[in-house]
C-alpha positions in Angstrom: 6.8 35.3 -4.0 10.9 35.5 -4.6 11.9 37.6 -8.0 11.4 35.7 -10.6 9.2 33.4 -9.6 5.5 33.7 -11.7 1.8 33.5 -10.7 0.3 31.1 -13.3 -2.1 28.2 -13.6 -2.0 24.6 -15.1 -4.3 26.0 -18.1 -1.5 28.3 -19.1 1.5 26.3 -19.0 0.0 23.3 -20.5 -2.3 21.9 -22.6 -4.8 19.8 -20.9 -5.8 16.2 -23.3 -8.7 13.7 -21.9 -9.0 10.1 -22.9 -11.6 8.0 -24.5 -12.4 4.5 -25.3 -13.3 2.1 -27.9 -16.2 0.1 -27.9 -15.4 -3.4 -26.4 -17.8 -5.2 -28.0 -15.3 -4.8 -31.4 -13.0 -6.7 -31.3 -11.1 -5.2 -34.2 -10.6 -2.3 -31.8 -8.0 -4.4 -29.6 -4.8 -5.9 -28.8 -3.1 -3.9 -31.2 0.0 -1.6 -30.6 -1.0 1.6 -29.0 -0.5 2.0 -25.4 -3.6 2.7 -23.5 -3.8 3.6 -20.0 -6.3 3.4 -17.1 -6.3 4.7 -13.7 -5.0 1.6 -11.7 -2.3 1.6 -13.8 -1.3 4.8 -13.0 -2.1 4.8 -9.1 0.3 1.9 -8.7 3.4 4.1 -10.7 2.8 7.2 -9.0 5.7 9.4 -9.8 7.3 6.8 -12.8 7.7 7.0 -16.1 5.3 5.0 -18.0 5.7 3.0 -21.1 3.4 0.2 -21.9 0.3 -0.8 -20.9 -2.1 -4.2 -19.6 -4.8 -3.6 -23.1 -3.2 -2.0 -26.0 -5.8 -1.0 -28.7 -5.5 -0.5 -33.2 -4.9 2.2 -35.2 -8.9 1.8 -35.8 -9.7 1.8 -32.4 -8.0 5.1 -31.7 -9.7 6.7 -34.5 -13.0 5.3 -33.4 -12.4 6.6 -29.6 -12.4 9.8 -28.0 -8.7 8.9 -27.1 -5.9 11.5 -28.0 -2.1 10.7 -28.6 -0.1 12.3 -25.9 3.8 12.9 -26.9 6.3 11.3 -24.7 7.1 13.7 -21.4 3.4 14.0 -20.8 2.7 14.0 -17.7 -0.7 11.7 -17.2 -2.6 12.8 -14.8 -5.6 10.5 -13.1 -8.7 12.8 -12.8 -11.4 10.0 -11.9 -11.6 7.9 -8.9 -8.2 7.9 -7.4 -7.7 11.7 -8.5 -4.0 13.1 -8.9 -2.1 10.4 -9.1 0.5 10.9 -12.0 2.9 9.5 -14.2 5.6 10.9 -17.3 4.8 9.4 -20.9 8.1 7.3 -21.8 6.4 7.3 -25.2 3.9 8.4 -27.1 0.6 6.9 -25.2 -3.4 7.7 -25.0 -5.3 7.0 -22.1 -9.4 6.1 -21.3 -11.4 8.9 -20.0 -10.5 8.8 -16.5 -7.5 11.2 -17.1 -7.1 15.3 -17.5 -3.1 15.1 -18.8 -0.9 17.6 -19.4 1.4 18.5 -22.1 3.9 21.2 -21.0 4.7 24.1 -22.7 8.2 25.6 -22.9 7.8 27.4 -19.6 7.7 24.3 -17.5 9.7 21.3 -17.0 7.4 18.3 -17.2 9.2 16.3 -14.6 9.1 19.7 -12.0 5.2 19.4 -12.8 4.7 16.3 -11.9 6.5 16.9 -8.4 4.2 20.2 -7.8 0.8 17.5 -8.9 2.2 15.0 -6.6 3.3 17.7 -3.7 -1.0 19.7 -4.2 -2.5 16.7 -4.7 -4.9 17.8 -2.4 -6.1 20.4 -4.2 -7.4 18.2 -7.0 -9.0 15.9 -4.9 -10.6 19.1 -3.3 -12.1 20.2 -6.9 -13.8 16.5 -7.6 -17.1 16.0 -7.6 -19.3 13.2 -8.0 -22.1 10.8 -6.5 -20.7 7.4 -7.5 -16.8 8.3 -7.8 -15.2 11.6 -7.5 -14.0 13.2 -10.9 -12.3 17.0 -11.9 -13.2 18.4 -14.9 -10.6 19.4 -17.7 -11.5 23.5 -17.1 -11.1 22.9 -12.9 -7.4 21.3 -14.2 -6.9 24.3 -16.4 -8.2 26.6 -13.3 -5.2 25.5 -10.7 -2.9 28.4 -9.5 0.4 27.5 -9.3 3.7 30.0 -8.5 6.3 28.8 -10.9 10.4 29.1 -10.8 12.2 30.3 -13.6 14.0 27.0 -15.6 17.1 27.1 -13.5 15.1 26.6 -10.6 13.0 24.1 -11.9 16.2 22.3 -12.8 18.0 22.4 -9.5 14.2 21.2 -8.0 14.1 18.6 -10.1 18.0 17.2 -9.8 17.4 17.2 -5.9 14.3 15.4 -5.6 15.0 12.9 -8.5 18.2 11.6 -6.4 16.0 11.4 -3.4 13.7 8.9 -5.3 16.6 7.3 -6.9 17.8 6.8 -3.0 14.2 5.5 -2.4 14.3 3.4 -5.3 17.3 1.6 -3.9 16.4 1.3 -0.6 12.6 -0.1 -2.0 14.7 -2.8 -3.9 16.9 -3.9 -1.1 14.0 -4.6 1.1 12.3 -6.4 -1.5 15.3 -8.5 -2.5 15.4 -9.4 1.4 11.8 -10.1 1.9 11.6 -12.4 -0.7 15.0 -14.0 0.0 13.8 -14.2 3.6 10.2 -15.5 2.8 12.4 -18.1 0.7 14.8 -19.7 3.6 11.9 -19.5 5.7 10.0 -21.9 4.0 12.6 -24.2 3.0 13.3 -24.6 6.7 10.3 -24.8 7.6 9.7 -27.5 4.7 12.2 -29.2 6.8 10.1 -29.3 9.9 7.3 -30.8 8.4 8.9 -33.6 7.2 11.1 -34.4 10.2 9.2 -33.1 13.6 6.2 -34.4 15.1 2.6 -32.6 13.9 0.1 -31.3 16.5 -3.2 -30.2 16.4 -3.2 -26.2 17.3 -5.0 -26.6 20.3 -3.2 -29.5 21.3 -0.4 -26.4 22.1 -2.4 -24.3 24.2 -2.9 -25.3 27.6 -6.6 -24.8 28.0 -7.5 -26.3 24.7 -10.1 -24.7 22.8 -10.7 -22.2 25.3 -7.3 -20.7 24.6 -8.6 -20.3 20.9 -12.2 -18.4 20.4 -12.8 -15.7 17.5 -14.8 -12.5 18.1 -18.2 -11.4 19.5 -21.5 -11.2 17.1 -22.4 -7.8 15.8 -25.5 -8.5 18.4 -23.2 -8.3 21.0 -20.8 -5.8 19.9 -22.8 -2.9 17.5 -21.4 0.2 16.3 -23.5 2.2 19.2 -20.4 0.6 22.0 -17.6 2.2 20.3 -15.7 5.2 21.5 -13.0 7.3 20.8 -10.6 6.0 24.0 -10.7 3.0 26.6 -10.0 -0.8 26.2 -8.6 -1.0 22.3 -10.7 -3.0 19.9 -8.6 -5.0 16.8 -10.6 -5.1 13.6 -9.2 -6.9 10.3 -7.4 -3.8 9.3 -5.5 -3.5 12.3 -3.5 -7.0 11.1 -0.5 -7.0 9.1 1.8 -9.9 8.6 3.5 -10.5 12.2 2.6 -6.8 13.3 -0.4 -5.3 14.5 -1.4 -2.0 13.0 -2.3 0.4 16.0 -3.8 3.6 14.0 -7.2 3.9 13.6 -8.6 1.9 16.3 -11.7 2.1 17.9 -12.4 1.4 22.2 -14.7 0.3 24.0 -16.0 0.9 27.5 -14.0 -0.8 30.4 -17.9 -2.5 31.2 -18.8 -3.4 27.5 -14.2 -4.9 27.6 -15.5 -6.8 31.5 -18.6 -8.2 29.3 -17.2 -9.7 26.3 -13.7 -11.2 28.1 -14.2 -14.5 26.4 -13.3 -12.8 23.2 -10.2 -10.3 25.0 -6.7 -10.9 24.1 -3.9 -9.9 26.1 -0.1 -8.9 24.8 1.7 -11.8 23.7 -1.7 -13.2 22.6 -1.9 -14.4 18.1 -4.4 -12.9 16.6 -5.4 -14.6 13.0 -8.1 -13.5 10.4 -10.5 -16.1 9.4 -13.3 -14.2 7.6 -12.6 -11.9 3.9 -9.5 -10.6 2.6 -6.6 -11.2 3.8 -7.7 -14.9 5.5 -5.6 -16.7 7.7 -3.0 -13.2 8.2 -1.4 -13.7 11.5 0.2 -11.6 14.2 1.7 -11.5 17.4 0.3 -8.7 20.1 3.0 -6.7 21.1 2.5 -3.4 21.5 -1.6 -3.3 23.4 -1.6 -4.9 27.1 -5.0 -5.8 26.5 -8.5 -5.7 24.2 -11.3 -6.9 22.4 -11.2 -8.8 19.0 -14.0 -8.7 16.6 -16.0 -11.7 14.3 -13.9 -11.7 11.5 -10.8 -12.3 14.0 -9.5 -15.1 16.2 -7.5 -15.1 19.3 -5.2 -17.8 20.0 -3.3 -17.9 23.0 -0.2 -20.6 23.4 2.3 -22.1 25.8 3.4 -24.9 24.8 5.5 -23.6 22.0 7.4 -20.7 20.9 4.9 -17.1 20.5 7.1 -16.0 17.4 7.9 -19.9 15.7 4.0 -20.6 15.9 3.2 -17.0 14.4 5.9 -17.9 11.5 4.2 -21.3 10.8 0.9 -19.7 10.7 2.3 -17.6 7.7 3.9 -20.1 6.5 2.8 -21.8 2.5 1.8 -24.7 4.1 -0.8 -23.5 6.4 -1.7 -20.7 3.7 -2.7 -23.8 1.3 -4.1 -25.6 4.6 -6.9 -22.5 5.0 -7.3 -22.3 1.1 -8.4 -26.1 1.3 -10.5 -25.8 4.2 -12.3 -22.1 3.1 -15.9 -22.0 2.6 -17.9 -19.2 0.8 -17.7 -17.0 -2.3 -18.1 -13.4 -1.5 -16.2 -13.5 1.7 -14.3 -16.5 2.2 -14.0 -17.6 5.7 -12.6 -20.6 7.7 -14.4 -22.0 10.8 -13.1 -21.9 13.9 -13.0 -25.7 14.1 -10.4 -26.0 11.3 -8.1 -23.3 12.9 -8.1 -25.6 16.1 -7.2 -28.6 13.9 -4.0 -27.2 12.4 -1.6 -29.3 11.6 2.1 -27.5 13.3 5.2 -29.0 13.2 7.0 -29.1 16.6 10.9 -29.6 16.2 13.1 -29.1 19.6 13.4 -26.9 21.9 17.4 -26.2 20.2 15.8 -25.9 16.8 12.9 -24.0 17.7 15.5 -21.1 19.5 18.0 -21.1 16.8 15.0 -20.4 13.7 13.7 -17.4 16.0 16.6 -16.3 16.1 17.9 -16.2 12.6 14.2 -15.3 11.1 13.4 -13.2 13.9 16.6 -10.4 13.5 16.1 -11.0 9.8 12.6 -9.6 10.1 14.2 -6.7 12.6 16.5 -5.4 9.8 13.3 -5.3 7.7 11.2 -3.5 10.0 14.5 -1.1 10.0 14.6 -0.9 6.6 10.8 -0.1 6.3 11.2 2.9 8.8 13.9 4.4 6.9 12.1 4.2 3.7 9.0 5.9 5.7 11.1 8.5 7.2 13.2 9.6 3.5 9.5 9.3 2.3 8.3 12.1 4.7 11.7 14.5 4.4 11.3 13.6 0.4 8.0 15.8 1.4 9.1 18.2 3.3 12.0 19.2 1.1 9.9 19.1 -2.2 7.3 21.7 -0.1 9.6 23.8 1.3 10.8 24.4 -2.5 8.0 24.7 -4.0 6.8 27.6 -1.9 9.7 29.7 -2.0 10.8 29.5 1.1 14.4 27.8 0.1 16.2 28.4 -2.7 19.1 26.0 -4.3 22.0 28.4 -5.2 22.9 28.9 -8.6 26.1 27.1 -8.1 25.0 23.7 -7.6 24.6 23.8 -11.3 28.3 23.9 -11.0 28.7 21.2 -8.6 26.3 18.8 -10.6 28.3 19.5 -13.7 31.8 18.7 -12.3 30.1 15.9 -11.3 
């Protein structure tokens, strides 16, 4: 440990508050003015500062809760369920009783201890417990070693990593802005299409008809007993994301069990749709596996007689979104039958049109896919960096202070 730097724990440098809640049943005890938090609110602004809230409760139903007012700076801290995930008070808040938060003393900066929660996060998921859903206790909170800088330190720490997620910020908000703005000419061309090109039936653009479109094996056919660890790859409904297919966490099957079940293979260049739970109708194109197995909530659809990557777009598209949303049956998983994916309705403009929308759309979605990588890759030296500090092993000199203040 460098000079200076002390060994300490959270139950030292903070004060650890828990939540409560009012009874629902009064309704007295709502929609007032206080800010109340629950977890999900907090999971989804991991690392932001936090100032309002979905349910706000009364002065009555604070008094009638086990809820305590945390002071703005606070850092909120989720300790059931999703544990670890945190957030700074941008005001004076209380949460429900899914939360151990801290309120730092004067030896700690409360934005430097949020970074160290987010940075050991680990190490309070390693401390839950629980049957139903995992939860940390306040006196495991209070129990968490930490080695802690002296307040310069903490300063220059927090300077650093705050312009790294003010970089990430920006770069999030650019590729938002373009997605949507994408998503937007997209459709409107499309829109365009569909009132001026001729409409086929899916199958109608696949050479061998319905054969070129079939959806997965039964579980009778395919059981959890024929998966392995390597050989032929095996897409499942998490391995789909919108025109990409996900390749981590797959599971393979024997080149026998792949030589069995070929009626339900795909092959690269191959569409592979969802039609059963959530996300339904979520297409992509096969680019990246030469061959595999799809399972039952899946459907393989294999064309050529029209554009791989227009096709895939139209199958994203609004209007064949609303097309499955009409034509979904079922309540607890909705599904669409493989009948109605063969009677899509596509619009076919020409050959000219066709090249010059894959074109456009398709190096829009490349400077996307760019942009998504560099946000991963500051993500993961945003991580590095903020560990490297924390333990010591690099220090910030003294004259940055310097730097930042001419500045």
């Amino acid at each position: 440990m460098r000079d200076g730097w002390v060994e300490t724990s959270l139950g030292e440098i903070a004060e650890v508050i828990g939540g409560g809640t009012p009874s629902t049943t009064i309704p007295e005890y709502w929609d007032g003015d206080i800010v109340w938090l629950t977890p999900t609110e907090i999971t989804s602004q991991d690392g932001k500062v936090v100032v309002d809230s979905i349910r706000k409760i009364t002065d009555l139903g604070f008094k009638n809760s086990g809820a305590q007012m945390l002071p703005r700076d606070s850092v909120i801290l989720t300790s059931r369920a999703s544990v670890g995930y945190v957030a700074l008070a941008g005001q004076e808040l209380c949460t429900n009783q899914g939360f151990q938060s801290l309120v730092p003393k004067h030896s700690v900066l409360a934005k430097f201890l949020m970074f160290w929660i987010q940075q050991n996060r680990f190490e309070f998921e390693s401390r839950s417990a629980g049957s139903t859903f995992k939860e940390i206790s306040k006196s495991n909170v209070k129990s968490i070693k930490m080695e802690l800088p002296p307040l310069p330190e903490q300063r220059r720490i927090v300077d650093l990593i705050s312009s790294i997620d003010s970089y990430l910020g920006s770069l999030r908000s650019a590729l938002a802005k373009s997605i949507s703005a994408r998503k937007s000419a997209l459709e409107s061309q499309l829109d365009s299409f569909n009132k001026t090109s001729p409409i086929f039936r899916l199958e109608e653009l696949c050479a061998t008809g319905k054969s070129a479109i079939v959806d997965g094996p039964f579980g009778a056919n395919l059981k959890r007993e024929d998966y392995l660890e390597e050989g032929v790859p095996v897409l499942k409904i998490q391995n789909i994301k919108q025109d990409c297919i996900v390749i981590k966490k797959m599971d393979f099957v024997s080149e026998n069990k792949y030589q069995d079940l070929r009626r339900h293979s795909f092959q690269k260049g191959d569409i592979v749709m969802t039609k059963l739970g959530d996300p339904l109708g979520l297409s992509a194109i096969v680019r990246e596996i030469d061959k595999g197995l799809i399972v039952a909530d899946l459907v393989r659809i294999r064309p050529d007689k029209i554009d791989v990557e227009f096709l895939c777009m139209q199958l994203n598209s609004a209007k064949i979104q609303n097309y499955i949303n009409r034509m979904q049956k079922g309540s607890t998983r909705p599904r669409v039958n493989l009948g109605m994916i063969r009677e899509m309705p596509i619009a076919v403009p020409s050959e000219r049109e066709i090249n010059d929308f894959v074109n456009i759309f398709g190096a829009w979605s490349q400077q996307n896919r760019i942009l998504e990588e560099t946000i991963h890759s500051t993500e993961q030296l945003r991580s590095s960096v903020l560990s490297d500090l924390l333990s010591g092993k690099h220090e910030i000199p003294a004259n940055y202070d310097n730097i930042i203040g001419a500045a």
